[in-house]
C-alpha positions in Angstrom: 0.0 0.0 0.0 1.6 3.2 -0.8 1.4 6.6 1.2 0.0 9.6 -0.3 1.5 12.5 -1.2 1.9 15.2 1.6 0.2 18.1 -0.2 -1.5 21.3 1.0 -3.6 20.6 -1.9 -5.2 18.0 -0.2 -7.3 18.0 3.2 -5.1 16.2 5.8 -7.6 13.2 6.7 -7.4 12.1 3.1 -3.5 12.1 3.0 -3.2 8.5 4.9 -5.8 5.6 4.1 -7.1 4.0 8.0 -5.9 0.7 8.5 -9.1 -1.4 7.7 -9.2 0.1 4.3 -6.7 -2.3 2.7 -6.5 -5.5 1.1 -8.4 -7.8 2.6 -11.6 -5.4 2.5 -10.5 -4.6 -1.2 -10.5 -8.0 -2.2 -14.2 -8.8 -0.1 -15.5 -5.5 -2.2 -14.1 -6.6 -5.5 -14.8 -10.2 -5.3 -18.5 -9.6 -4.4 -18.7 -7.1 -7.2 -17.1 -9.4 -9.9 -18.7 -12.4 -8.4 -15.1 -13.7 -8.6 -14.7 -15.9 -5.4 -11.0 -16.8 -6.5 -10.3 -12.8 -7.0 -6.9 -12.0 -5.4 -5.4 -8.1 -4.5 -2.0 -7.8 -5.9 -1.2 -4.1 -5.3 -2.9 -1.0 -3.6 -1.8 2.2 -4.6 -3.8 5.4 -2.2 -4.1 8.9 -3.0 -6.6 11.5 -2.1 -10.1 11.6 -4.2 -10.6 15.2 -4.5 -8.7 18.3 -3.9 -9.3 21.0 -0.9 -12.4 22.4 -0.7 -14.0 20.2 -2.9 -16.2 18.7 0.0 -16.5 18.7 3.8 -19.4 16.3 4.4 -17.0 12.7 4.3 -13.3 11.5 3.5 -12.7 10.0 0.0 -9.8 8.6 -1.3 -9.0 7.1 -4.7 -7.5 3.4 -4.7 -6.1 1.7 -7.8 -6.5 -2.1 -7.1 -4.1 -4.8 -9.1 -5.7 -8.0 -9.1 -6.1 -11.4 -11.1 -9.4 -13.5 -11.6 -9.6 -16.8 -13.9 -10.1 -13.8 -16.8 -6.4 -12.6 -16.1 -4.7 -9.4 -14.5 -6.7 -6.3 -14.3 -6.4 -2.8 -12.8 -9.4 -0.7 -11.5 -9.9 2.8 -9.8 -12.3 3.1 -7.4 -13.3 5.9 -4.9 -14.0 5.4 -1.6 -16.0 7.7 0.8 -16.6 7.5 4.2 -17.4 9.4 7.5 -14.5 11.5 9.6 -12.6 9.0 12.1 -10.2 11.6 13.4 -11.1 13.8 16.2 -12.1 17.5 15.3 -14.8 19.9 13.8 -15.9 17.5 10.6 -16.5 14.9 13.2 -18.1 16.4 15.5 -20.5 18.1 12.9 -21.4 14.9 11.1 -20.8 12.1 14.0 -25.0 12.1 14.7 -26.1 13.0 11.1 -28.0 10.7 8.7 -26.0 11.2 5.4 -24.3 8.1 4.6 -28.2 6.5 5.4 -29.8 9.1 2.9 -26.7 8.7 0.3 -26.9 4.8 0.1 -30.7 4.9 -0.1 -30.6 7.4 -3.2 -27.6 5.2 -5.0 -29.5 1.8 -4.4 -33.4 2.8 -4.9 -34.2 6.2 -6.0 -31.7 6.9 -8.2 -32.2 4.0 -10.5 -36.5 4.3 -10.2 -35.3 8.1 -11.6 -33.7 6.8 -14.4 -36.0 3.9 -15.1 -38.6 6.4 -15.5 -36.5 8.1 -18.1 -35.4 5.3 -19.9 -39.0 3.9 -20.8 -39.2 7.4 -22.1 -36.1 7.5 -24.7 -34.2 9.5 -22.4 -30.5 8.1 -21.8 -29.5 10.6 -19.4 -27.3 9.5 -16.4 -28.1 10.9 -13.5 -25.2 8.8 -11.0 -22.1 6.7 -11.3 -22.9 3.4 -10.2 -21.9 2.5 -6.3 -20.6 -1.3 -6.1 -20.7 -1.4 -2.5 -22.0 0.1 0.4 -22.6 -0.7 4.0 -23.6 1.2 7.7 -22.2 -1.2 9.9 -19.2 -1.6 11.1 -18.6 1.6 9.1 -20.5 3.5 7.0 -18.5 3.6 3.5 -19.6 4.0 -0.2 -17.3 2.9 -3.1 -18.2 4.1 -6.7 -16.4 3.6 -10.3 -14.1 6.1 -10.4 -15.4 9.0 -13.0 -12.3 10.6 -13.7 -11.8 7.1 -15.6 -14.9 7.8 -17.8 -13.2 11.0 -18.5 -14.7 13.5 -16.3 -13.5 16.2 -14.4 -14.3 18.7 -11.9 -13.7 22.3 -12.8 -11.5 24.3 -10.7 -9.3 26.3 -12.8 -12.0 28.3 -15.2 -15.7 29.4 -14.7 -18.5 27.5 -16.2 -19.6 28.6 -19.3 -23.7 28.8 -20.3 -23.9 25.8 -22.2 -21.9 23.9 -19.0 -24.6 25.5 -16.7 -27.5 24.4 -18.9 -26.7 20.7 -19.0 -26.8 21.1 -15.1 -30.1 22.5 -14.6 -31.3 20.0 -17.5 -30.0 17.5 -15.4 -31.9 18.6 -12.5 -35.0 19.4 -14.6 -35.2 15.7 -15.5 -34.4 14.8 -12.3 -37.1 17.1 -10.1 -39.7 15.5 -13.0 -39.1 11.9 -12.2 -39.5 12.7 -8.6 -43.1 14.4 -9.5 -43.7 11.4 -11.6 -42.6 8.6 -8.6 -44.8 10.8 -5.7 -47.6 10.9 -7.8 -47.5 7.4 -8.5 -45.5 5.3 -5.8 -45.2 8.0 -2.8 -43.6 4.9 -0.3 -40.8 5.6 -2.9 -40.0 9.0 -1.1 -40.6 8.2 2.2 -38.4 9.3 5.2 -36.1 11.7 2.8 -36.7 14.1 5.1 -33.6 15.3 6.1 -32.4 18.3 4.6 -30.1 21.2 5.1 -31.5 22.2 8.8 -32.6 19.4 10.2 -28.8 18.2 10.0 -28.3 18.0 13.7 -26.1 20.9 15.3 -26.3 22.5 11.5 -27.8 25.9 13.1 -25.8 25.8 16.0 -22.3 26.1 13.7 -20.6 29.0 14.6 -20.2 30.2 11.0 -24.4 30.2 10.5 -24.1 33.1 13.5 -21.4 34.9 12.2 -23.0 35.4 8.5 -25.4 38.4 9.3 -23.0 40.4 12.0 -20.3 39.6 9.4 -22.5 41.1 6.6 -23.0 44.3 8.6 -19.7 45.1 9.1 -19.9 44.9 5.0 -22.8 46.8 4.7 -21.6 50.1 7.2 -18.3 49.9 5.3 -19.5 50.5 1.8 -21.3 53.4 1.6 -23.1 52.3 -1.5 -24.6 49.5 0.6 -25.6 51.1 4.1 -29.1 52.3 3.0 -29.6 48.2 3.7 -28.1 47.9 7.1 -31.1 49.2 9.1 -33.4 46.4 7.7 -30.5 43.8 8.4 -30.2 44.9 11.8 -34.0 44.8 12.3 -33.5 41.0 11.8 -30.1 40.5 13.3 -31.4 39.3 16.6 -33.8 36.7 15.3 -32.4 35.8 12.0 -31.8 32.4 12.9 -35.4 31.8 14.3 -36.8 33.5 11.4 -35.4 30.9 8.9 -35.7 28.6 11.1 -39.6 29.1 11.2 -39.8 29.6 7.2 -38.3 26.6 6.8 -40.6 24.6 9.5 -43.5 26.0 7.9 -42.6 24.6 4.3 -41.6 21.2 5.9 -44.6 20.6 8.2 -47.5 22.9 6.8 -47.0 22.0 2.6 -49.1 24.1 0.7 -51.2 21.5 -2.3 -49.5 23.6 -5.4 -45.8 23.9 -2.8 -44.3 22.0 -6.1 -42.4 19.5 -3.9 -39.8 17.3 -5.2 -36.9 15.0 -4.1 -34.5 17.6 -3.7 -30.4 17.7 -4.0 -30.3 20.0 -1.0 -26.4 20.8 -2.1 -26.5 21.6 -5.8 -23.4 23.8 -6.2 -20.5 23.5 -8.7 -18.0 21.0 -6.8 -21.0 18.6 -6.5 -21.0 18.1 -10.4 -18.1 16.5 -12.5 -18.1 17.7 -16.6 -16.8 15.5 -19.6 -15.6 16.9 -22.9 -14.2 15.2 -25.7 -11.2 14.5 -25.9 -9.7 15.4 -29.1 -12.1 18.6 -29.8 -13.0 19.6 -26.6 -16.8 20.0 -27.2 -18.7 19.7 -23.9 -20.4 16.4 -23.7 -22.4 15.6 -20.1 -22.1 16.4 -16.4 -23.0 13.6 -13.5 -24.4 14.9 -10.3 -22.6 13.9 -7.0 -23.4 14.1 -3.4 -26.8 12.8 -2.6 -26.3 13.2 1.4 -29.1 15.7 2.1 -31.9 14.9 -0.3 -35.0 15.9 0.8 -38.7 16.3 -0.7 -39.0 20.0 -0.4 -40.1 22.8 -3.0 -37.8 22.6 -6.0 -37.2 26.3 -5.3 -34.7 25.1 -2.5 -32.5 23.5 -5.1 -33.2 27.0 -7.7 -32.2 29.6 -4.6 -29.2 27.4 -3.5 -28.1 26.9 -7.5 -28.2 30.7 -8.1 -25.8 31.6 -5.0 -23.8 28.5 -5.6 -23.7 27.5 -9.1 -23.7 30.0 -11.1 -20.5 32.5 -12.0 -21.2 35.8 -10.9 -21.2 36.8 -14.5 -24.5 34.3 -15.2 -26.2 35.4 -11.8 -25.9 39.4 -12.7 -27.0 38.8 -16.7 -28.2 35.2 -17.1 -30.0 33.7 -14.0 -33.9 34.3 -15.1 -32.6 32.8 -18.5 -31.4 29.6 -17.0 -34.0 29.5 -14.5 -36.3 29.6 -17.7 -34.2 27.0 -19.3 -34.7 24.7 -16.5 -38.4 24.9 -16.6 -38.2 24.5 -20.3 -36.6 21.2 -19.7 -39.1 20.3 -16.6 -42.0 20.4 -18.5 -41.0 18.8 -21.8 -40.1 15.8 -19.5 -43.3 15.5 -17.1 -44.9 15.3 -20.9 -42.6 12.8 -22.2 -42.6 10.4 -19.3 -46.1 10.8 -18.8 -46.8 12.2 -15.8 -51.0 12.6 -15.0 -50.5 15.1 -11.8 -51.1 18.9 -12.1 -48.6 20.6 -14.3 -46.7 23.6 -13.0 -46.7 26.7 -14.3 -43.8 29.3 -14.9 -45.5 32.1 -13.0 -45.2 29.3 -10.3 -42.4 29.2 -10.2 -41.6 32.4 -10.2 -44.0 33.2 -7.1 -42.6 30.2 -5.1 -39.0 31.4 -6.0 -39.6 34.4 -3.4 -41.0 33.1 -0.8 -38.3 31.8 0.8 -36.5 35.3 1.2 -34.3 34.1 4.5 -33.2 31.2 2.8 -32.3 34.2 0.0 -30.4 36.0 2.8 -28.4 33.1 4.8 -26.9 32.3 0.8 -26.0 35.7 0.2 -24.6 36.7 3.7 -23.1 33.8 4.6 -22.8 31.1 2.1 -21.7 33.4 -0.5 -18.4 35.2 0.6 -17.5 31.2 1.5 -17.5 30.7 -2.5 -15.7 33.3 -3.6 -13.1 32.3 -1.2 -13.1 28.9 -2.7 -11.8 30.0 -5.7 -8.7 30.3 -4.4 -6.4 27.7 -5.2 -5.7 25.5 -2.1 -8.7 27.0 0.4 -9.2 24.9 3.4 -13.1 25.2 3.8 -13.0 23.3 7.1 -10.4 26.1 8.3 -12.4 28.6 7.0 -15.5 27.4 8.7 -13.4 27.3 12.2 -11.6 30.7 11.7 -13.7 33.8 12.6 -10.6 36.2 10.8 -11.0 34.1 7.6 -14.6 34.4 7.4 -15.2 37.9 8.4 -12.2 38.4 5.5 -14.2 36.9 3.3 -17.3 39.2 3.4 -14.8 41.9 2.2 -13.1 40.2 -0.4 -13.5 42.4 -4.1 -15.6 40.1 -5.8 -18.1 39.6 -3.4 -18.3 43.1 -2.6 -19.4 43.5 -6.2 -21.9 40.9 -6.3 -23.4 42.1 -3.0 -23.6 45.4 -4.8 -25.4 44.1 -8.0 -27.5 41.2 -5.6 -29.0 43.8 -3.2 -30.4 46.0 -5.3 -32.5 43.4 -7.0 -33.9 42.4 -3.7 -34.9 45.1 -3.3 -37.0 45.3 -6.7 -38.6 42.4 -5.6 -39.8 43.6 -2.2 -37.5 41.3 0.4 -36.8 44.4 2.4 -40.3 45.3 3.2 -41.0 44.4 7.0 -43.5 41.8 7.9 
């Protein structure tokens, strides 16, 4: 088994595989999956799945197994994700949480029921890499086929362009209108994904969630373009918290008939998507979805707000973001026609009510989600360090870029009324 490479690149529990991950438990997984009894591990080679910042929520690393079966020698990459075993703030934030449960439940039922739906339709889109194993007990660990193998790539380096941003809502499109499809049809389906973004346990309590606003006012009294906005922000500073707290109880426990509820993603931003492109011209060719840890049926406005903040460039969210919002509905309803769907069909002025009623979800993005992104597109960001280090965050909320999307963002609020007090 080989060490991996001591690189600030790379988050530090993902630098040294644990101890049970090695051959033994390589050849049980590979065996199993090959159906190979007589399968036997000749070489283990360990390195870290995904760079820094790329995720928080687990620890993945990237093994490429040598082995022979009766058919010969082969040589597969797999990655391998699984929860925090050293002490600290990931632990402690995910020891009590239900992800691997909700993850393993999406990759083995409602995943392929999605794309069943779309295959008896003539659509081939993928919507997930296939998992070979998974277990809760003794540990909870996932293993997929390693999509950097297929040829896919996530993007660090450059901002997505439209036609890259597209394919992702499409993605989503088809996949919010299987899920309309399935709890119309076989609701059990669905049941108990009901876990999203704040009922993570401790989630609210994370000292970065109660630094966002106070951060955001320091911002707002120190650009003088922005402080006609601070008195409304310090009108809610006190009860922010219990204000989005409450809109979000009221969506989850009081639905509303016409709420347009899906199976959400609950984390649909840009280092939970890998892109291919071809390899000799370069044309873009698909994008595959990771990170199915907080689904949840909510309204598919949760995935919309979250994808504006965190998906797109700050380009496409100034110019672009009512055109791709468009383009996803486009795609929505063309595919609740084509695979058949008998419920009510949504409506585009829908949609664009529901989009706004959720205006604290709106401000938690912007104030403290936000300035966390632009920071991330630094090369080498430590997001977990980030989310520990009060001096780092409240840097963030000043950083140039944000500054300028804050001062673009606002104003539009604005326009829309989220300033009025209710």
């Amino acid at each position: 088994m080989s060490a991996n490479p001591d690189n600030d690149n790379f988050n530090a529990d993902e630098l040294v595989a644990p101890e049970w991950l090695n051959g033994q438990f390589i050849t049980k997984v590979l065996s199993e999956h090959e159906k190979a009894p007589e399968l036997k591990v000749t070489g283990l080679h360990f390195s870290p799945a995904s760079a820094k910042g790329d995720h928080y929520a687990s620890v993945m690393f990237r093994v490429k197994a040598e082995y022979t079966t009766r058919k010969g020698a082969s040589i597969k990459s797999l990655i391998i994700k699984t929860m925090p075993e050293q002490e600290g703030h990931k632990k402690d934030m995910l020891g009590d949480s239900p992800i691997f449960k909700t993850e393993i439940g999406m990759y083995s039922k409602v995943l392929p029921e999605f794309e069943s739906i779309l295959r008896n339709a003539g659509d081939d889109a993928k919507l997930y890499v296939d998992c070979i194993y998974h277990s809760l007990e003794p540990r909870q660990v996932m293993i997929f086929e390693d999509l950097v193998e297929m040829g896919y790539t996530v993007i660090r380096d450059r901002e997505l362009n439209l036609d890259e941003v597209r394919s992702v809502y499409s993605k989503l499109a088809k996949w919010h209108a299987a899920s309309f499809k399935v709890q119309n049809e076989q609701p059990t389906v669905l049941k108990g994904y009901t876990t999203g973004l704040f009922e993570m346990p401790k989630f609210l309590e994370e000292v970065f969630i109660g630094t966002g606003i106070p951060f955001f006012l320091e911002l707002l009294d120190k650009e003088p373009e922005l402080r006609k906005y601070k008195p409304y922000f310090e009108s809610i500073k006190g009860d922010f918290l219990q204000r989005l707290k409450k809109e979000w109880t009221q969506m989850r426990q009081n639905p509303k008939p016409d709420q347009y509820y899906v199976l959400c993603h609950g984390d649909f931003h840009l280092r939970n998507m890998m892109f291919k492109h071809n390899k000799q011209t370069g044309v873009f060719e698909d994008c595959m979805l990771l990170d199915f840890q907080i689904c949840s049926i909510s309204p598919l406005t949760i995935d919309l707000i979250y994808s504006i903040y965190m998906l797109m460039e700050p380009q496409q969210r100034w110019d672009h973001w009512e055109d791709l919002l468009k383009h996803y509905f486009s795609v929505l309803v063309g595919t609740l026609k084509k695979i058949g769907y008998k419920g009510e069909m949504p409506t585009e002025d829908g949609l664009w009510q529901r989009l706004h009623q959720q205006k604290y979800y709106h401000f938690l993005l912007i104030s403290t989600f936000l300035p966390l992104m632009w920071a991330l597109r630094e090369d080498g960001t430590d997001f977990g360090d980030l989310l520990q280090n009060d001096e780092k965050r409240r840097n963030c909320s000043f950083l140039q870029g944000y500054v300028k999307d804050i001062t673009i963002l606002l104003p539009r609020l604005d326009q829309l009324g989220y300033f009025k007090q209710t």
